[in-house]
VMD Tcl script that builds the backbone (N, CA, C; Angstrom):
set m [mol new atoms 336]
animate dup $m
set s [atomselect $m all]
$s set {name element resname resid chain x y z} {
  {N N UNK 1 A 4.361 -23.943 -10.580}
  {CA C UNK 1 A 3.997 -23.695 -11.956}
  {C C UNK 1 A 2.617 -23.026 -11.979}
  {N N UNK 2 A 2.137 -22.160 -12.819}
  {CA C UNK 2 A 1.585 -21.149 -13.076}
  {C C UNK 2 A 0.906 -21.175 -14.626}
  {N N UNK 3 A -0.893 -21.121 -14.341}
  {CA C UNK 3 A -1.165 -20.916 -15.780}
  {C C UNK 3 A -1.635 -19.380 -16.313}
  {N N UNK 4 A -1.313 -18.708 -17.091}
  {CA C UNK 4 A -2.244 -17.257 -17.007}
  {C C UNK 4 A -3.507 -17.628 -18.164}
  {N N UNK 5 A -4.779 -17.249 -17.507}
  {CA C UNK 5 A -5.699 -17.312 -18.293}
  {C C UNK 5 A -6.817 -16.608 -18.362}
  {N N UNK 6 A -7.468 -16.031 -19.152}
  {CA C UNK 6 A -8.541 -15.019 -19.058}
  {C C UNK 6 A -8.024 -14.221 -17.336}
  {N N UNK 7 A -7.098 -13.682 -17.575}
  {CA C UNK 7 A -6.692 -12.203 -16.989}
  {C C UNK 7 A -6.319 -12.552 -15.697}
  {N N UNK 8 A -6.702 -14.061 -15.249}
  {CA C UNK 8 A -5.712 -14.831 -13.834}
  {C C UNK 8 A -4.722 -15.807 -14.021}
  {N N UNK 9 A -3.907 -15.560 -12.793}
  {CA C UNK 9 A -3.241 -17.073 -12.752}
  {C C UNK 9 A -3.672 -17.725 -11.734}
  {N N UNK 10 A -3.382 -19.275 -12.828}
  {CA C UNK 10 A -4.357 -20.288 -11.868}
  {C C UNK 10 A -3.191 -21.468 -11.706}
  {N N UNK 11 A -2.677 -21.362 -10.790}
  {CA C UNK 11 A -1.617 -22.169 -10.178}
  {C C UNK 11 A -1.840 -23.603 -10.200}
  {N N UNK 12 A -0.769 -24.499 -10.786}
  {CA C UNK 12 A -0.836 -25.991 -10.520}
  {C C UNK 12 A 0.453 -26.747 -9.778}
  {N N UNK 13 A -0.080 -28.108 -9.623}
  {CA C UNK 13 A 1.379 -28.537 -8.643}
  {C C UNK 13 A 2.752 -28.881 -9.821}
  {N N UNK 14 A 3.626 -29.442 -9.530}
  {CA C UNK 14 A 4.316 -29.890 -9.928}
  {C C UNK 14 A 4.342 -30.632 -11.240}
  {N N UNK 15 A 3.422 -31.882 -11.162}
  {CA C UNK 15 A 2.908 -32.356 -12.418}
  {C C UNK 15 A 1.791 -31.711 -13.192}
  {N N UNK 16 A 1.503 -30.364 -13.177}
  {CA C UNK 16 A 0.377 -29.843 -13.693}
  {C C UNK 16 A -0.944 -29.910 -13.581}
  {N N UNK 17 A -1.415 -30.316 -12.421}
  {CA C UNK 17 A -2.613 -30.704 -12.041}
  {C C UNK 17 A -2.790 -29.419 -11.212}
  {N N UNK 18 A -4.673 -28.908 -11.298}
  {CA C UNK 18 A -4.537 -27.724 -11.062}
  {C C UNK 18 A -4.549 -27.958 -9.585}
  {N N UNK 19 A -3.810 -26.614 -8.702}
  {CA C UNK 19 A -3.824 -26.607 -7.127}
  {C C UNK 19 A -5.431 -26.188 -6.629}
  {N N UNK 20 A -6.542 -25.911 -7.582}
  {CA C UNK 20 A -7.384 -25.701 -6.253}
  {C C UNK 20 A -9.008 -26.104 -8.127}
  {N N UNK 21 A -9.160 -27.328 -7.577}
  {CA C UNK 21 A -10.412 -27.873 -8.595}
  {C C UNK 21 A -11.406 -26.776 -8.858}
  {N N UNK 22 A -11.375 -25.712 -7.954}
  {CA C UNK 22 A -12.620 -24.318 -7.862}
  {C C UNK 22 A -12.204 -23.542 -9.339}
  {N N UNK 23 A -11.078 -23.612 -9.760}
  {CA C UNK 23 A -10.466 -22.804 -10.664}
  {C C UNK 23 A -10.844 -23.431 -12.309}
  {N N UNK 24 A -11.371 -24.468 -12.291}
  {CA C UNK 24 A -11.624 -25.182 -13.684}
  {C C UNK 24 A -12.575 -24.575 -14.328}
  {N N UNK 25 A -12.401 -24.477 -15.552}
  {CA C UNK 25 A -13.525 -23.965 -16.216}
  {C C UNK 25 A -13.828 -24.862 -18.160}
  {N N UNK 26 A -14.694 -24.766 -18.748}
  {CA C UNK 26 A -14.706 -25.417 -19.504}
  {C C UNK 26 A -13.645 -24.725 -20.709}
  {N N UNK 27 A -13.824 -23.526 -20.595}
  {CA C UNK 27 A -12.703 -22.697 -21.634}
  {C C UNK 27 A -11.650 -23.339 -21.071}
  {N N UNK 28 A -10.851 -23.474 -19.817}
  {CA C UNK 28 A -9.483 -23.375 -19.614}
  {C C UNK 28 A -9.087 -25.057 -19.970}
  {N N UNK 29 A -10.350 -26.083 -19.843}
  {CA C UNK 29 A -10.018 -27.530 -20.581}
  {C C UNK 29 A -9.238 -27.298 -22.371}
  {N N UNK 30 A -9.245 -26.395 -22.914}
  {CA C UNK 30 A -8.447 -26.513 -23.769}
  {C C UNK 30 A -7.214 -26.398 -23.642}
  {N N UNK 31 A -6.921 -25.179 -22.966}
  {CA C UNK 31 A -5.858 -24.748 -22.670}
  {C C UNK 31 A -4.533 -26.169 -21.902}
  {N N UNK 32 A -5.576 -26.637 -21.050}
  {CA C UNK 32 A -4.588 -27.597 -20.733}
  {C C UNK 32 A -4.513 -29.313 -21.664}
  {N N UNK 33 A -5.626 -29.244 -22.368}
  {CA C UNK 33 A -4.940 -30.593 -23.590}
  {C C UNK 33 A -4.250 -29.599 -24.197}
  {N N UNK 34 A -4.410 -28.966 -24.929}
  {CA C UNK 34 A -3.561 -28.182 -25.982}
  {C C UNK 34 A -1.652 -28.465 -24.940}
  {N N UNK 35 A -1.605 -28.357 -23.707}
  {CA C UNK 35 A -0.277 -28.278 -23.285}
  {C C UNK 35 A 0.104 -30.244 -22.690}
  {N N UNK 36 A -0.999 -30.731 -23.043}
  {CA C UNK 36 A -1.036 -32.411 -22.620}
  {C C UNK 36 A -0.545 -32.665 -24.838}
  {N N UNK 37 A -0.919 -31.823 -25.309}
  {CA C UNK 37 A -0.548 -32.079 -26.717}
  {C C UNK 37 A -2.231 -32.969 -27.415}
  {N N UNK 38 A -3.240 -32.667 -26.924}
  {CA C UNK 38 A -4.457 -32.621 -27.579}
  {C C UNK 38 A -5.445 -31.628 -27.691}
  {N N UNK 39 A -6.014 -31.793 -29.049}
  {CA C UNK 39 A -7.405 -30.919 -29.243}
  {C C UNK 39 A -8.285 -32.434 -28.834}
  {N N UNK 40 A -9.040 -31.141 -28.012}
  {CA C UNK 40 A -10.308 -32.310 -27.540}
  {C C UNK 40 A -11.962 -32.194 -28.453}
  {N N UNK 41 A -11.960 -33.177 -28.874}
  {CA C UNK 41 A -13.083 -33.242 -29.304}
  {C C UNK 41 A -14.675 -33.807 -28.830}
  {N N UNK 42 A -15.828 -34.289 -28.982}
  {CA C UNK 42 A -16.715 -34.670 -28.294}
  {C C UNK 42 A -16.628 -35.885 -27.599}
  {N N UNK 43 A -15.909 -37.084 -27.815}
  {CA C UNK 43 A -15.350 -38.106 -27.078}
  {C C UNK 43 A -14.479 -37.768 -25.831}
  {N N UNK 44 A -13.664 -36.321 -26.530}
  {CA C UNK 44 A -12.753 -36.045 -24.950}
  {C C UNK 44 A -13.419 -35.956 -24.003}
  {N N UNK 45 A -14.835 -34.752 -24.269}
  {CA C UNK 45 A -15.368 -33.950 -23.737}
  {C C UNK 45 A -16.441 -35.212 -22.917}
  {N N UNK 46 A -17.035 -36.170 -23.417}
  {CA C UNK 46 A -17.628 -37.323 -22.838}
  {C C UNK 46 A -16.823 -38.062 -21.461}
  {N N UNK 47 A -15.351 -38.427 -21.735}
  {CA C UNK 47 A -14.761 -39.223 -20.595}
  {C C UNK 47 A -14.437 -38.074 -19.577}
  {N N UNK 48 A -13.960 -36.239 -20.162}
  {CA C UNK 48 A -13.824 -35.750 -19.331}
  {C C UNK 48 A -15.127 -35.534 -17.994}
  {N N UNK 49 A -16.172 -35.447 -18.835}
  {CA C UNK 49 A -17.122 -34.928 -17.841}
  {C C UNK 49 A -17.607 -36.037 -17.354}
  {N N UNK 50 A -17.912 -37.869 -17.551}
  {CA C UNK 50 A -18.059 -38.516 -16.910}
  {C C UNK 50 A -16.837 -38.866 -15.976}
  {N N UNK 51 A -15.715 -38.384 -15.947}
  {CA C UNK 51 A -14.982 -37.973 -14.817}
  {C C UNK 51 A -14.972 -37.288 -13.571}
  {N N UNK 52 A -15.271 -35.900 -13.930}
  {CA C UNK 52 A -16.183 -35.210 -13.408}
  {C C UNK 52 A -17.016 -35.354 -12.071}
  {N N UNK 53 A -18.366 -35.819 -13.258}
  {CA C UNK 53 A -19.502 -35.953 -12.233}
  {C C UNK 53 A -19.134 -37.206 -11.429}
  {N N UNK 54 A -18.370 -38.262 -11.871}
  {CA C UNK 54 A -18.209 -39.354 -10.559}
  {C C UNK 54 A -17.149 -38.948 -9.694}
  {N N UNK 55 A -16.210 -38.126 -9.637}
  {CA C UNK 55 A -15.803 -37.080 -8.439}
  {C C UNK 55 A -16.618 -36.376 -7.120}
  {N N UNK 56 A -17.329 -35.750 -8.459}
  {CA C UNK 56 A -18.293 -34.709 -7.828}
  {C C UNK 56 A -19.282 -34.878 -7.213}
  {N N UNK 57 A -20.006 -36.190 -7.762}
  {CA C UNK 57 A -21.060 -36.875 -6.832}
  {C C UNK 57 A -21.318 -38.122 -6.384}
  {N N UNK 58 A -19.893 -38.864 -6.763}
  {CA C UNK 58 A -19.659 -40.428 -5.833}
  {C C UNK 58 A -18.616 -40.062 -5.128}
  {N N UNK 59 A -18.580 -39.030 -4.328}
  {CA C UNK 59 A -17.560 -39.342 -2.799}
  {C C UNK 59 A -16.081 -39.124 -3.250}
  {N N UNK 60 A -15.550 -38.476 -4.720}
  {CA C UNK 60 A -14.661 -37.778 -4.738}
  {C C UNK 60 A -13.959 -39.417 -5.271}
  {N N UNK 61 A -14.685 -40.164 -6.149}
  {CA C UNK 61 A -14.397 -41.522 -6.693}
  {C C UNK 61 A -13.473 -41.096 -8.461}
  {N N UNK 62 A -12.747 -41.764 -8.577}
  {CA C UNK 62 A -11.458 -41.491 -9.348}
  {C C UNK 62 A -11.558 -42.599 -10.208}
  {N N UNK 63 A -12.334 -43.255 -11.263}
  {CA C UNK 63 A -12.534 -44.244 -12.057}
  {C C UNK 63 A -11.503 -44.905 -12.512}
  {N N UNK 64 A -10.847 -45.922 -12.607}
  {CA C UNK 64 A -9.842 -46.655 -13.441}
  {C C UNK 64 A -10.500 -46.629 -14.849}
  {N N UNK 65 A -9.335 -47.584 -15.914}
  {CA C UNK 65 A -9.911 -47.193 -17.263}
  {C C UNK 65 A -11.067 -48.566 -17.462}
  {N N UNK 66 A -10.635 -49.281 -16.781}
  {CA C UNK 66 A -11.445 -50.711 -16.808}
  {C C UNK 66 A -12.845 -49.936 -17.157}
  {N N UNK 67 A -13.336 -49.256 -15.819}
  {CA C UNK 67 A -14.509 -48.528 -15.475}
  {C C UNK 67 A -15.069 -47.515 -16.211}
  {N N UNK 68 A -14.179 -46.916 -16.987}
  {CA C UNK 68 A -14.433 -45.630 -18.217}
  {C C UNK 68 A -14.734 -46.552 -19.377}
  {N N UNK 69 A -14.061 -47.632 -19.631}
  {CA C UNK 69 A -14.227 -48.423 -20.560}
  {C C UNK 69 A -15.415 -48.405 -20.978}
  {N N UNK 70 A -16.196 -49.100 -19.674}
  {CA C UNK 70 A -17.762 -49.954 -19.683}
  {C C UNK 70 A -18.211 -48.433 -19.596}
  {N N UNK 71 A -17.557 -47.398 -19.288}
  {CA C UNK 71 A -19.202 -46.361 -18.927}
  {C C UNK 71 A -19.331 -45.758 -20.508}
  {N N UNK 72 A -18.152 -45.162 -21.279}
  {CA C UNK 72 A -18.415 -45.129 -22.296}
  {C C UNK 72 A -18.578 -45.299 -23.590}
  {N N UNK 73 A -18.538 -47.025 -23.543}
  {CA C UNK 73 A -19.243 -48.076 -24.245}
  {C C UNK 73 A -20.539 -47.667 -23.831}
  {N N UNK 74 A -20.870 -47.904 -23.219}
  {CA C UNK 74 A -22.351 -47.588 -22.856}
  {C C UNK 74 A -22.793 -46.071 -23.443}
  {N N UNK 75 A -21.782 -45.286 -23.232}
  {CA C UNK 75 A -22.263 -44.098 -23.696}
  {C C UNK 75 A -22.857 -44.147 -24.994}
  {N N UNK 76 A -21.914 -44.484 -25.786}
  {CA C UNK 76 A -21.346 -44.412 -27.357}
  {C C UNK 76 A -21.931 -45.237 -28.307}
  {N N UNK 77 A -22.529 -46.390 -27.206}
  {CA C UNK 77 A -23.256 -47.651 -27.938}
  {C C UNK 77 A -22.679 -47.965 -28.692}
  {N N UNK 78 A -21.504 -48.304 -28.162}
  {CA C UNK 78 A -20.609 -48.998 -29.440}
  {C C UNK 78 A -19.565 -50.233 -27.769}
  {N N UNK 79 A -19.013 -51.340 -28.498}
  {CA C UNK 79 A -17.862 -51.869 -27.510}
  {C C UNK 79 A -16.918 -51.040 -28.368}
  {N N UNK 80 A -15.960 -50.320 -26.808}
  {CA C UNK 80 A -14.742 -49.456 -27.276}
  {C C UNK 80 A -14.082 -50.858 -26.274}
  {N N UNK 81 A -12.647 -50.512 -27.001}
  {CA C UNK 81 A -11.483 -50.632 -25.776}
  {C C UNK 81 A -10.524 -50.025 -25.453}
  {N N UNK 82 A -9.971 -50.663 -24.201}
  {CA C UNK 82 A -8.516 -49.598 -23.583}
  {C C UNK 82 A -8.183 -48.955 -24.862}
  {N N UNK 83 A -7.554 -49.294 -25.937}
  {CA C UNK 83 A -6.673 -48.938 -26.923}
  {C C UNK 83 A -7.586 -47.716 -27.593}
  {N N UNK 84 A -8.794 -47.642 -27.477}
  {CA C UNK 84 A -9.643 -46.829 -28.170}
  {C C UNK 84 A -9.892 -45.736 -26.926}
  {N N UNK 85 A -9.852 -45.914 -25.502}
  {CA C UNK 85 A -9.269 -44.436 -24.393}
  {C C UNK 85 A -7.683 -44.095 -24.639}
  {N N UNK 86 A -6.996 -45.013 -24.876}
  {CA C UNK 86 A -5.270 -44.431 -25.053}
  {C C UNK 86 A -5.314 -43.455 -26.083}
  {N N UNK 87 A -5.602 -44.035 -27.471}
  {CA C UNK 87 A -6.196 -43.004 -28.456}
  {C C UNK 87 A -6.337 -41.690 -28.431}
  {N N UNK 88 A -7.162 -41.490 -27.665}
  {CA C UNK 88 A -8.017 -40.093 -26.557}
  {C C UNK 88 A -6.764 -39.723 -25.932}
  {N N UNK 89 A -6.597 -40.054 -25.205}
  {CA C UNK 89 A -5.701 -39.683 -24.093}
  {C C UNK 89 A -4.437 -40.935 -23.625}
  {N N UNK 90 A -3.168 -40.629 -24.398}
  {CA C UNK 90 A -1.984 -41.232 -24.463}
  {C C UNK 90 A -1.532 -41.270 -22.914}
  {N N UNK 91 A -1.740 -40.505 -22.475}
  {CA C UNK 91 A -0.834 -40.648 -21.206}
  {C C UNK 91 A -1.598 -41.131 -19.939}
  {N N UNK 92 A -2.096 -42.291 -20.181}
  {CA C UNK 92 A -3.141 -42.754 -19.573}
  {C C UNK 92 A -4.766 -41.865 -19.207}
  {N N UNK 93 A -5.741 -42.405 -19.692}
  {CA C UNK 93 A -7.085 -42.142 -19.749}
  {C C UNK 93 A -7.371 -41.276 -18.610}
  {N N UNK 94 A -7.231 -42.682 -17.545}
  {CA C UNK 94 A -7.875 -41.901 -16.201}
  {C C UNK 94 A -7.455 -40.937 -15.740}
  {N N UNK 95 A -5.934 -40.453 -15.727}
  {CA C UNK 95 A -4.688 -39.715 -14.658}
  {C C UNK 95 A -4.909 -38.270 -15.904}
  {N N UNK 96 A -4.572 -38.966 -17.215}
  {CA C UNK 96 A -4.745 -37.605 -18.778}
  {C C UNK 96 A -6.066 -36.629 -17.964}
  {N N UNK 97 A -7.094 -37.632 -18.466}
  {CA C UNK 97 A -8.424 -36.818 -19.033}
  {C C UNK 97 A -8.976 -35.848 -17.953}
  {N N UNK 98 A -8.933 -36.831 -16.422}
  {CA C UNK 98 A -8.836 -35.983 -14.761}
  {C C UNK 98 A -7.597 -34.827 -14.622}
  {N N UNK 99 A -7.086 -34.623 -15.144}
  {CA C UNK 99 A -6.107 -33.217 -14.827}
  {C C UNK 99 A -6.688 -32.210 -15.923}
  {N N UNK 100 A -7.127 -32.459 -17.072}
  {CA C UNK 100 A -7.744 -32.135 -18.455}
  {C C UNK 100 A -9.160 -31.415 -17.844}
  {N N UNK 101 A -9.654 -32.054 -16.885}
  {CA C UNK 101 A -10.826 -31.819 -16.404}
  {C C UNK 101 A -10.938 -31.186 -15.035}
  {N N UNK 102 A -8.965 -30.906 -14.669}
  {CA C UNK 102 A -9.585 -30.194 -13.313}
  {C C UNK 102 A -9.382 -30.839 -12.004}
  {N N UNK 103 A -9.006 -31.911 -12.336}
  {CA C UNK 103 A -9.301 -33.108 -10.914}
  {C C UNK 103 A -7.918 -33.058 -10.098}
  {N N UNK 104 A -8.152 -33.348 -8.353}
  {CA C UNK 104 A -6.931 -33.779 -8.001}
  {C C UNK 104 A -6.296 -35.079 -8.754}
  {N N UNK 105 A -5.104 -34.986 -8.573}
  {CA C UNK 105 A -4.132 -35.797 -9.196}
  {C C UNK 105 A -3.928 -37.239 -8.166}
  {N N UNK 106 A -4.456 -38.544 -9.254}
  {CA C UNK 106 A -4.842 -39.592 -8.967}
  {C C UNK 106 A -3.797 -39.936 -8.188}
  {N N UNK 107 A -4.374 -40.957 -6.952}
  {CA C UNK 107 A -2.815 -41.612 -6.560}
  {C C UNK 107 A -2.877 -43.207 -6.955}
  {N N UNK 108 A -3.583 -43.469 -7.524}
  {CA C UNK 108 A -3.702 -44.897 -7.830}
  {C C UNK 108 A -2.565 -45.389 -9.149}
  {N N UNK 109 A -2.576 -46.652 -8.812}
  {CA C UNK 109 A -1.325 -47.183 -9.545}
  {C C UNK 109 A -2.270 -48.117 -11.232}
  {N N UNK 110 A -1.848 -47.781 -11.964}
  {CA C UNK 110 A -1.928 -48.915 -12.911}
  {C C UNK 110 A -3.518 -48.280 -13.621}
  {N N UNK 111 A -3.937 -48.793 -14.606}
  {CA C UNK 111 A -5.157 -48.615 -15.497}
  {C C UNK 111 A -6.437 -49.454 -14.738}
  {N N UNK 112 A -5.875 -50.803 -14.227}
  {CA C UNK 112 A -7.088 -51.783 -13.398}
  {C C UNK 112 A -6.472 -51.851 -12.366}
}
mol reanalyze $m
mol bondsrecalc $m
mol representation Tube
mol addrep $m
C-alpha cells in the first residue's frame, strides 16, 4: 500500500504504518488521521508528539496508554482518563496516535 503526497509516494506496510519513519512529516499527519477517520486537533497533536520524542529519545520506547495517561494529565493539568485518549484516538491511543505520527507499528499487546 502506497500513499501519494506532495508529489511522492510514501509506501506503508500492510496495516498502514509508514515503511520507512524518515518519510513523516507534520503536513502528511493529516493525511493519515483524515484516513484513521480523524481531524486532529491540539490534544492530537500533544499525545502525537509526546509519542514521538519518547521513540526518538528513550531507546525507540513505545508508551502504553497507562503511561500517556499520566504524561498528559500532566501536560493538560487536568486528571484525564483512558476514556478521554479513546476519545482522541478510537482505535487504541498508543498503536492510533504512533502510526498518525509516523512510528513503527507497536508489537505490544493490550493498553497496560
Amino acid at each position: 500500500m502506497a500513499i501519494d503526497f506532495d508529489g511522492a509516494t510514501i509506501e506503508t506496510n500492510p496495516s498502514g504504518y509508514l515503511a520507512d519513519m524518515e518519510a513523516w512529516s507534520e503536513g502528511l499527519a493529516p493525511v493519515l488521521a483524515s484516513a484513521e477517520g480523524i481531524e486532529l486537533t491540539d490534544k492530537h497533536w500533544d499525545v502525537i508528539n509526546f509519542l514521538r520524542t519518547e521513540y526518538i529519545e528513550s531507546n525507540q520506547n513505545q508508551p502504553n496508554t497507562r503511561t500517556i495517561v499520566k504524561a498528559m494529565s500532566k501536560a493538560w493539568g487536568e486528571k484525564i482518563s483512558q476514556k478521554d485518549l479513546y476519545e482522541l484516538f478510537p482505535g487504541d491511543p498508543s498503536k492510533q496516535a504512533g502510526k498518525i505520527g509516523g512510528l513503527p507499528e507497536s508489537r505490544r499487546k493490550g493498553g497496560y
